[in-house]
C-alpha positions as CSV (number, residue, x, y, z in Angstrom):
1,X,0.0,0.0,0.0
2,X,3.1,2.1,0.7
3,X,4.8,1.4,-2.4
4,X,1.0,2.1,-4.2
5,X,0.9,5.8,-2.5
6,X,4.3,6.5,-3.6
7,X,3.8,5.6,-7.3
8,X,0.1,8.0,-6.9
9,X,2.6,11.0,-5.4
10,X,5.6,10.3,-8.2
11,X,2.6,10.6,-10.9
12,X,0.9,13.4,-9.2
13,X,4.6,15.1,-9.7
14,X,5.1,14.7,-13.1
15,X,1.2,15.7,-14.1
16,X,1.9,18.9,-12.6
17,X,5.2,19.2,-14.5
18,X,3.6,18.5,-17.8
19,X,0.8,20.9,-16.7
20,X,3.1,23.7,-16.0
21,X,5.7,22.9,-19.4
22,X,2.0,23.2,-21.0
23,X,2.0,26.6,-20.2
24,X,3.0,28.4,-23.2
25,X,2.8,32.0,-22.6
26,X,3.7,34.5,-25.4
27,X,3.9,38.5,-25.3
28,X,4.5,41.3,-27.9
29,X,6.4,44.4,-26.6
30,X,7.1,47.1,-28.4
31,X,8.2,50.8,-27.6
32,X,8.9,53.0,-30.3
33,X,10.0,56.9,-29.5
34,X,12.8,57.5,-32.1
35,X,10.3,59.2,-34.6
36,X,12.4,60.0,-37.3
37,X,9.5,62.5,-39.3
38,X,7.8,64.3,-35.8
39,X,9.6,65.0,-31.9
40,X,10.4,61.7,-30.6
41,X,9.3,60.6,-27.5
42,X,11.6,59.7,-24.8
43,X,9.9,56.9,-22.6
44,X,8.2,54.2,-25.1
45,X,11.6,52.1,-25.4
46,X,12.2,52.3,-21.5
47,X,8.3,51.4,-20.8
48,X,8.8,48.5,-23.2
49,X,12.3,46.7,-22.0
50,X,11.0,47.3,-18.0
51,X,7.6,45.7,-19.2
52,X,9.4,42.9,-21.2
53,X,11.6,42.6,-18.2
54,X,8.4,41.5,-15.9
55,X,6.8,39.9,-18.2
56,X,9.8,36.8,-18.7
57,X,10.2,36.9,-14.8
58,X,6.5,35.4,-15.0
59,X,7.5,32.8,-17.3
60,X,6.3,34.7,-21.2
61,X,8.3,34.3,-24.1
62,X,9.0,37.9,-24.9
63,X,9.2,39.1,-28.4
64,X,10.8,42.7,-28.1
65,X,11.5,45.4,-30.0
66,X,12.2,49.5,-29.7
67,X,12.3,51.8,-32.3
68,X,11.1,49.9,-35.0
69,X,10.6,50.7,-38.6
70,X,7.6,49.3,-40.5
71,X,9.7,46.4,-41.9
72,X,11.2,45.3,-38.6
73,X,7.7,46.0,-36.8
74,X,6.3,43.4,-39.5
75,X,8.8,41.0,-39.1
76,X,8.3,41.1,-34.6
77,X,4.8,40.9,-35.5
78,X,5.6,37.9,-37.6
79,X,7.5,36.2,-35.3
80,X,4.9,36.9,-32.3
81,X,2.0,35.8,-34.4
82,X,3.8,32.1,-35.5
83,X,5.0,31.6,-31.5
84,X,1.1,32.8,-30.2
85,X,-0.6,29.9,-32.4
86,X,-2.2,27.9,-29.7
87,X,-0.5,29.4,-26.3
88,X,-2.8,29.5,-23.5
89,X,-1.8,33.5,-22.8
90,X,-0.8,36.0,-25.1
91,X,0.0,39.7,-24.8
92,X,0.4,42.3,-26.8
93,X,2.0,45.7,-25.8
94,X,2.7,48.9,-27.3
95,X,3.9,52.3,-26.4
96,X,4.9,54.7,-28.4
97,X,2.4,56.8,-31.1
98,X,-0.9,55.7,-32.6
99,X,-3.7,57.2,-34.2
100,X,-7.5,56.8,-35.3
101,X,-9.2,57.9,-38.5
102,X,-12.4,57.2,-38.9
103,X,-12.9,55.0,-36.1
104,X,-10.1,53.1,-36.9
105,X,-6.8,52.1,-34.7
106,X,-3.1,52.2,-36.1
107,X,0.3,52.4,-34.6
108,X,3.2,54.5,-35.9
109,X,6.6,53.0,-36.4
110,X,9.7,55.6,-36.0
111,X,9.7,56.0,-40.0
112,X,6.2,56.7,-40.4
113,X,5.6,60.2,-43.3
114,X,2.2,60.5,-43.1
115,X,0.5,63.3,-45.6
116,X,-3.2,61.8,-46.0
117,X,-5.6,58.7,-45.0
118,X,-4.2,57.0,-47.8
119,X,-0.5,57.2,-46.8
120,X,-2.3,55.4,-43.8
121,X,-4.5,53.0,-45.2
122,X,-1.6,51.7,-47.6
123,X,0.7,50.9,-45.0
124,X,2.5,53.8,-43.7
125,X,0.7,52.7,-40.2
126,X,0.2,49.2,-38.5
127,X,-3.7,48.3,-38.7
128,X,-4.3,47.4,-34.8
129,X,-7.8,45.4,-35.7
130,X,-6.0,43.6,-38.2
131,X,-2.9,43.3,-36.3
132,X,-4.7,41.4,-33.3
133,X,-6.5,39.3,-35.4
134,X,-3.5,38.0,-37.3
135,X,-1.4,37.2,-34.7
136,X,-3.7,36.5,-31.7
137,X,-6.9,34.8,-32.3
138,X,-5.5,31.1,-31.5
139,X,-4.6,31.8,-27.9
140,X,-6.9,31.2,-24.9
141,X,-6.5,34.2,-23.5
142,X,-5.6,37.7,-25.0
143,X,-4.6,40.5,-23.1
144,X,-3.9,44.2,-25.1
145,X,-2.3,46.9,-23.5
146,X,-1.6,50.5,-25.0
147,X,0.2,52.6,-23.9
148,X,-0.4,55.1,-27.1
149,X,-3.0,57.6,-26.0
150,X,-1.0,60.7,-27.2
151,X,-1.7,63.3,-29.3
152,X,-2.2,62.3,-32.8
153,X,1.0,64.0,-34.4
154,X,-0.2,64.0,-38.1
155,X,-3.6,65.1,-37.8
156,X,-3.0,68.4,-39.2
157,X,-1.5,67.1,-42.5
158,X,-4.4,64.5,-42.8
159,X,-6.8,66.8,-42.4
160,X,-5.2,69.3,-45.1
161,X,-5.2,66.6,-47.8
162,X,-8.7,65.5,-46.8
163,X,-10.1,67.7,-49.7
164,X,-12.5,65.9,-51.3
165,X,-14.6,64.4,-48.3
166,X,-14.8,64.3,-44.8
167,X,-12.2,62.7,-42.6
168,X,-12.4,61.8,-38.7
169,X,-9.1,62.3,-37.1
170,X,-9.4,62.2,-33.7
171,X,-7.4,62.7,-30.3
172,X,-6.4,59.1,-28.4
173,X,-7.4,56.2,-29.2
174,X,-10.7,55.0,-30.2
175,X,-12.9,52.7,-28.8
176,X,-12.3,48.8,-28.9
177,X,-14.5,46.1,-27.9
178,X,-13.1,42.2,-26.9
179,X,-14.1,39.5,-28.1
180,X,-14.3,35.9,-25.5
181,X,-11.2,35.1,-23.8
182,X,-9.9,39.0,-24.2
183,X,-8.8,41.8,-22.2
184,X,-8.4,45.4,-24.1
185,X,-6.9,48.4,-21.9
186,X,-6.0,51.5,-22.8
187,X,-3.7,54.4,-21.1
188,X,-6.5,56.7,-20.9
189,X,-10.1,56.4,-22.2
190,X,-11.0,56.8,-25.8
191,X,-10.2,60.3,-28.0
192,X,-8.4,61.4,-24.8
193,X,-5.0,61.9,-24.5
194,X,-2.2,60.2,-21.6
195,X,0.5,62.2,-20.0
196,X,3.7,60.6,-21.2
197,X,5.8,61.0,-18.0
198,X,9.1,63.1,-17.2
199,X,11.6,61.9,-19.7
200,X,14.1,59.2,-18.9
201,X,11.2,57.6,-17.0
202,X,8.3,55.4,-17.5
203,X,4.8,56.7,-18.3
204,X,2.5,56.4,-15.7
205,X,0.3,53.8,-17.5
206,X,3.3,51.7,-17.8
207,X,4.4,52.5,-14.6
208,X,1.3,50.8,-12.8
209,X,1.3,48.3,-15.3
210,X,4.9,47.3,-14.2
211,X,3.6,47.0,-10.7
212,X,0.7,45.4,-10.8
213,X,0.1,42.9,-13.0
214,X,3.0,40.8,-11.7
215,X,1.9,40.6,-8.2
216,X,1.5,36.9,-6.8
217,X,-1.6,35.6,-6.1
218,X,-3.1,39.0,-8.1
219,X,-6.1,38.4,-10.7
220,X,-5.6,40.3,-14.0
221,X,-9.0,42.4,-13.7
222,X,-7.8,43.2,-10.2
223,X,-4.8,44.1,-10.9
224,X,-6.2,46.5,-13.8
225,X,-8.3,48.0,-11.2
226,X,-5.4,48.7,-9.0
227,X,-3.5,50.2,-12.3
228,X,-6.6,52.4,-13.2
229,X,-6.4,53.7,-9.5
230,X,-2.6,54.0,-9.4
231,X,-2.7,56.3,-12.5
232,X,-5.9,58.3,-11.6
233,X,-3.9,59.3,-8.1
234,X,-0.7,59.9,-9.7
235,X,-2.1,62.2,-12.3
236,X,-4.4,64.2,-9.9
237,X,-7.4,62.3,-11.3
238,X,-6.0,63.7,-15.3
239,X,-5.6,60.6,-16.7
240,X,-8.0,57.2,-16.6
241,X,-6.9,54.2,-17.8
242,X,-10.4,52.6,-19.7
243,X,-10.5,49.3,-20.6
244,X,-13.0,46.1,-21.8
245,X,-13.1,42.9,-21.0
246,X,-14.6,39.5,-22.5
247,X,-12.5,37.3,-20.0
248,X,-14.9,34.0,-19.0
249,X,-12.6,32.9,-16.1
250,X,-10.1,34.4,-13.5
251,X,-5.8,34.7,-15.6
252,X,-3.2,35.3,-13.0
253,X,0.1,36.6,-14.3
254,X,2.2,35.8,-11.4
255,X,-0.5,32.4,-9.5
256,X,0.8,31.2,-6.6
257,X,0.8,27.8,-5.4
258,X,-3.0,26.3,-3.8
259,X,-2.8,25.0,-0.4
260,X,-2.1,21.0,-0.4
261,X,-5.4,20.5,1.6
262,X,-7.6,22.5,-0.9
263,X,-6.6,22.9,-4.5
264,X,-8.3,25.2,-6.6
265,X,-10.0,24.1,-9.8
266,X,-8.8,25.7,-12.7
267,X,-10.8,27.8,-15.1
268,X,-10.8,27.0,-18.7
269,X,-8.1,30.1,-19.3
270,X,-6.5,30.4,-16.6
271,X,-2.5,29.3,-16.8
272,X,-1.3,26.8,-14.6
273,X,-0.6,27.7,-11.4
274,X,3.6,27.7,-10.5
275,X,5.0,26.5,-7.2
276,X,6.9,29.8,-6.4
277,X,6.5,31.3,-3.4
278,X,6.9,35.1,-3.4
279,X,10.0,35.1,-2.1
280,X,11.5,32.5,-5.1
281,X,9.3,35.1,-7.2
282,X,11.2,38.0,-5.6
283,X,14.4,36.3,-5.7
284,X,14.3,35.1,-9.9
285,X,12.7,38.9,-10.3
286,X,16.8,40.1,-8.9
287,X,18.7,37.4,-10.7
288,X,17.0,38.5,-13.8
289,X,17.8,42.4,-13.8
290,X,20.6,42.2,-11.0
291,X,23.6,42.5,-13.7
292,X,21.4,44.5,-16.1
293,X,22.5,48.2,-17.5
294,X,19.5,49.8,-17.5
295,X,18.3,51.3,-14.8
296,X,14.5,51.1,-15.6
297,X,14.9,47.3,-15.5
298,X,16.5,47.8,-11.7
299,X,13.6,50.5,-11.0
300,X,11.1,47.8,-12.0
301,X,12.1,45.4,-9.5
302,X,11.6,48.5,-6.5
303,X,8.5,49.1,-7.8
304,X,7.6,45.8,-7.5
305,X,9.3,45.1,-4.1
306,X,9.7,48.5,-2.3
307,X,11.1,46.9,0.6
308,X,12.9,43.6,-1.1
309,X,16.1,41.7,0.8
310,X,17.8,43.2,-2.4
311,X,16.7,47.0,-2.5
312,X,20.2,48.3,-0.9
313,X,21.8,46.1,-3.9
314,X,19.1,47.8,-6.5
315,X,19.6,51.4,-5.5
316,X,23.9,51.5,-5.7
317,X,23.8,49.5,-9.1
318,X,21.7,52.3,-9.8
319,X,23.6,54.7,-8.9
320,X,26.8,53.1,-10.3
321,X,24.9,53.1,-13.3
322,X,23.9,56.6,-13.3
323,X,27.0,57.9,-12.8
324,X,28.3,56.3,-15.1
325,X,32.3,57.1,-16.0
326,X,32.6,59.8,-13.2
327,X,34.8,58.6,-10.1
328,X,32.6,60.8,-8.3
329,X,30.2,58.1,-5.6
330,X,26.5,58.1,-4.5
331,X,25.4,57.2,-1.2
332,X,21.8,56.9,-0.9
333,X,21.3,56.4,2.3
334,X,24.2,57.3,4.3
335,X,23.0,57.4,8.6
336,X,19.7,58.0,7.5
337,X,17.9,58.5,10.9
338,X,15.5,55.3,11.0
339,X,12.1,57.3,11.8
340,X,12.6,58.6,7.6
341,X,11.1,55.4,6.4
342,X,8.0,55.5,9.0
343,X,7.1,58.9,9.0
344,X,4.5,60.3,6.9
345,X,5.0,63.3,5.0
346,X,2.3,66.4,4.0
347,X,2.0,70.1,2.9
348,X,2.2,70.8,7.1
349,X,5.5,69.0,7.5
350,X,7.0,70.6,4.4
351,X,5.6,74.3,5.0
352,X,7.7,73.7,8.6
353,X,10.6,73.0,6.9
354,X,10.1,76.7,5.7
355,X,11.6,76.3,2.2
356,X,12.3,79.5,0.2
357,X,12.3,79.6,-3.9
358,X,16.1,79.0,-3.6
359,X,15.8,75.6,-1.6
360,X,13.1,74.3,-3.4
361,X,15.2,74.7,-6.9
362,X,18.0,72.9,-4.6
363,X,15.9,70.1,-4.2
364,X,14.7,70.4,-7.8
365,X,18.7,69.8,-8.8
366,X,19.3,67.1,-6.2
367,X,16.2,64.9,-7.5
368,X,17.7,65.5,-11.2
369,X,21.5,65.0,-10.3
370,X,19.6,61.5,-8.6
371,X,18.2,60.4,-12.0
372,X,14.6,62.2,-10.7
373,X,14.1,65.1,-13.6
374,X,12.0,67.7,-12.6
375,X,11.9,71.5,-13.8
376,X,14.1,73.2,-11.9
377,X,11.6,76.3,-11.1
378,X,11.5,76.7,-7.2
379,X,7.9,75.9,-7.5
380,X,6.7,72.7,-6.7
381,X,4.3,71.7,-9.1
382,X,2.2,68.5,-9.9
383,X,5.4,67.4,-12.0
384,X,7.6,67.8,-9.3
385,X,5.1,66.1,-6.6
386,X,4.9,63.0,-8.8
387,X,9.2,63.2,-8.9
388,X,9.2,63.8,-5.3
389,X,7.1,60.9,-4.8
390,X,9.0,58.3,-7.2
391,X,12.0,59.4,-5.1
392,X,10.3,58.5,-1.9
393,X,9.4,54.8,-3.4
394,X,12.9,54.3,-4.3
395,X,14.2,54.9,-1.4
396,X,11.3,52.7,0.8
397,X,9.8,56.4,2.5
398,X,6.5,56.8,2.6
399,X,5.5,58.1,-0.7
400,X,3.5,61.3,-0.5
401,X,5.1,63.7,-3.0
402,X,5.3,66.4,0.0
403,X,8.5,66.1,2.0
404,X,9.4,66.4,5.9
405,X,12.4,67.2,7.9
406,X,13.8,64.0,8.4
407,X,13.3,63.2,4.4
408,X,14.8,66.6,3.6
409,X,18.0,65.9,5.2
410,X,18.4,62.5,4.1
411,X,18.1,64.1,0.6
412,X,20.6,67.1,1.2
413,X,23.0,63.4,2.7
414,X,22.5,62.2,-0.7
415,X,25.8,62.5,-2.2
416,X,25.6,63.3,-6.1
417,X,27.6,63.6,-9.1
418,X,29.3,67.0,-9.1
419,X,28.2,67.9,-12.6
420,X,24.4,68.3,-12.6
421,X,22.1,68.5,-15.1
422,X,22.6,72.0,-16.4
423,X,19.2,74.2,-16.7
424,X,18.4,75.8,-20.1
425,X,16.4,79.7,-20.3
426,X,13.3,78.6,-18.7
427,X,14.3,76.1,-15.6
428,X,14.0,72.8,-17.4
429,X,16.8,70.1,-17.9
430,X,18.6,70.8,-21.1
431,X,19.1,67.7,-21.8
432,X,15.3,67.1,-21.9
433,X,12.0,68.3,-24.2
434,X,8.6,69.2,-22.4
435,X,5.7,70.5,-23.7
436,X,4.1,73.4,-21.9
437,X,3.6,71.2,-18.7
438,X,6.5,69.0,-18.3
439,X,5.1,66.4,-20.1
440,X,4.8,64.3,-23.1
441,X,1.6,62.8,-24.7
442,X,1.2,60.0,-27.2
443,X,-1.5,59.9,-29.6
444,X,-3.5,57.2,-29.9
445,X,-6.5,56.0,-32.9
446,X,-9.5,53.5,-33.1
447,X,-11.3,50.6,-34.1
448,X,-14.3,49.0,-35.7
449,X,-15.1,46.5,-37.5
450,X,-16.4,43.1,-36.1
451,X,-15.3,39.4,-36.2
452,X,-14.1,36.6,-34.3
453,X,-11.1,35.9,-32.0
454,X,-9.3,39.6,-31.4
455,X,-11.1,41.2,-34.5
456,X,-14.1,40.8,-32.5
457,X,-12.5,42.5,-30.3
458,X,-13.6,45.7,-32.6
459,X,-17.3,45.4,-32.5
460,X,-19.8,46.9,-30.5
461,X,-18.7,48.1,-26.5
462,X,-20.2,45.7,-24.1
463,X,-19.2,48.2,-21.2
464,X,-15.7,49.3,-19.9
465,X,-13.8,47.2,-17.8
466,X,-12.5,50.4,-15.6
467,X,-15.2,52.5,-16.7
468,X,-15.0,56.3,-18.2
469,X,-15.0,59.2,-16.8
């Protein structure tokens, strides 16, 4: 009888491995910012390698790509589409421009000229309906994310050439519906636009995405919510991510394992579950960006685990990282007094600090010799709140985006490079580009259409997963 329940638990083992090598999960990511033909955008290939960078510690098969042309955009898409054929999860993400005419979706690769509708329609622009449909209607479960709400850059010159009848061009994205088994979200909600983010830095779609979606134990509609709410806060409540959903059963990016006495049973798409606890999942997120050179992919694992056995580790590779060449040293957190990473900070404990124009641009120049760029202005101003904050996270104080005394002196302790970003006429980075407000926006477009797998996903709406505003 021994010998029986033995040969039941060695079989038991290997079902699960089979179950778990049956697995296949398959994800897109593409950022694309050098725009050859309008102003680039600076964060699209950062929010794409820290997103890849999550996405393979969870176990995907990660076609990548930045700054793509429309050949090599085709040929990723190519190879995505072949390796998605039959996977139980496959995701597609892309940050970097898009548009809508007439209802229709299409992303921009860096070499896109666009003069007229028809420099779109015959392949200047990447068809998202199509696109979807193409590569993605095998899978069990299809999750889109776009990060490509920004203002449509080519809209004037469309509209020009539009002489002979009407043309829609509109601002963001538009509207996308999901067919069974999908899960559409978008940075902001249809024909609006989505802040971008400080240069150098992820956007703040991206930003949540990165630490949410890879939480253990996290269902993905949940962890949507949590990213619409993340965003909403971080933007003052300008930017709401909008989404739709068709899933028919709960998808966890990052499952953990069920307890021996009562497994789960296991929806018709939802991935097999992994025996990681979260600290193996913590520990394979460090091995996997621990000897990388880009800091976003070391800022991903802090925003995933503010207070991780490996943060000291994170923040001087960091800084190594930033400063590069220079023999000049960072310490980050040199005697910081311990009380810094308890107590909370507001607009009471910073007016006691009693900060004159002069200070404040001080700080403004020691969050941007730090990697943090802000507009050096002695104001501080919604941008500089949200760098304030990020700072804060990094550092594992309570994130606020106002500062107190104890914070402020562990900043002023920070030692930084000696040569600091220099500030051009009107108090910004020079080596930066803002718009009016700090920011940068990507454009998005829309879809229509109907059909099955993902091009149903372009039919009528069946409701927002995260609702509009």
């Amino acid at each position: 009888m021994r010998f029986l329940i033995i040969a039941l638990s060695v079989i038991g083992i290997l079902a699960s491995s089979n179950a778990a090598k049956a697995d296949r999960r398959v994800a897109f990511v593409v950022g694309n910012g050098a725009y050859k033909n309008v102003a680039p955008l600076p964060n699209p290939p950062i929010d794409a390698r820290a997103m890849a960078s999550v996405l393979r510690n969870v176990g995907f098969d990660v076609v990548e790509g930045t700054n793509l042309s429309r050949d090599s955009m085709t040929q990723k898409l190519l190879e995505f589409g072949k390796k998605a054929q039959d996977a139980d999860v496959a995701l597609f993400f892309y940050a970097g421009h898009g548009i809508a005419i007439n209802g229709t979706n299409y992303l921009l690769p860096v070499d896109a000229d666009i003069k007229s509708e028809m420099d779109v329609k015959l392949g200047s622009a990447i068809n998202i309906d199509v696109t979807l449909d193409q590569t993605m209607s095998d899978a069990k479960v299809k999750l889109v994310l776009l990060d490509a709400c920004r203002d449509n850059p080519f809209a004037a010159k469309i509209r020009s050439a539009a002489t002979s009848r009407s043309v829609n061009v509109q601002s963001g994205l538009a509207e996308m519906k999901s067919s069974e088994g999908t899960l559409i979200a978008f940075a902001t909600g249809p024909g609006q636009t989505a802040l971008d983010g400080q240069g150098g830095t992820n956007s703040p779609f991206t930003r949540a995405l990165v630490a949410n979606i890879a939480k253990p134990g996290v269902e993905i509609q949940q962890a949507m919510t949590q990213v619409r709410a993340q965003v909403n806060e971080e933007t003052n409540k300008g930017q709401l991510p909008w989404g739709h959903t068709n899933l028919i059963g709960p998808v966890y990016l990052n499952p953990v394992a069920a307890p021996a006495e009562a497994p789960l049973a296991q929806a018709p798409n939802t991935p097999a579950p992994t025996a990681s606890t979260a600290p193996e999942v913590e520990l394979e997120f460090w091995r996997s960006v621990k000897d990388s050179s880009k800091p976003e992919e070391l800022n991903a694992y802090l925003t995933n685990y503010p207070s991780g056995q490996f943060k000291p580790l994170a923040l001087a590779r960091i800084a190594a990282l930033q400063d590069g060449p220079s023999t000049t040293t960072r310490n980050l957190t040199p005697g910081v007094d311990p009380a810094t990473f308890t107590a909370e900070a507001s607009q009471v404990t910073e007016d006691q600090i009693g900060l004159d124009k002069g200070q404040r641009r001080d700080v403004q120049r020691r969050l941007n010799g730090l990697g943090f760029d802000t507009k050096v202005s002695g104001k501080f101003d919604e941008a500089t709140r949200a760098v304030i904050t990020r700072w804060q996270a990094t550092r594992g104080y309570p994130s606020t985006g106002f500062l107190n005394h104890l914070q402020h002196k562990a900043l002023l302790s920070e030692i930084v490079a000696t040569t600091q970003a220099s500030d051009d006429s009107d108090g910004r980075p020079s080596r930066r580009q803002h718009d009016g407000g700090g920011r940068h926006y990507r454009s998005s477009g829309g879809s229509g259409g109907s059909g099955g797998g993902p091009g149903g996903l372009f039919g009528g709406m069946i409701g927002g997963l995260f609702g509009r505003r």
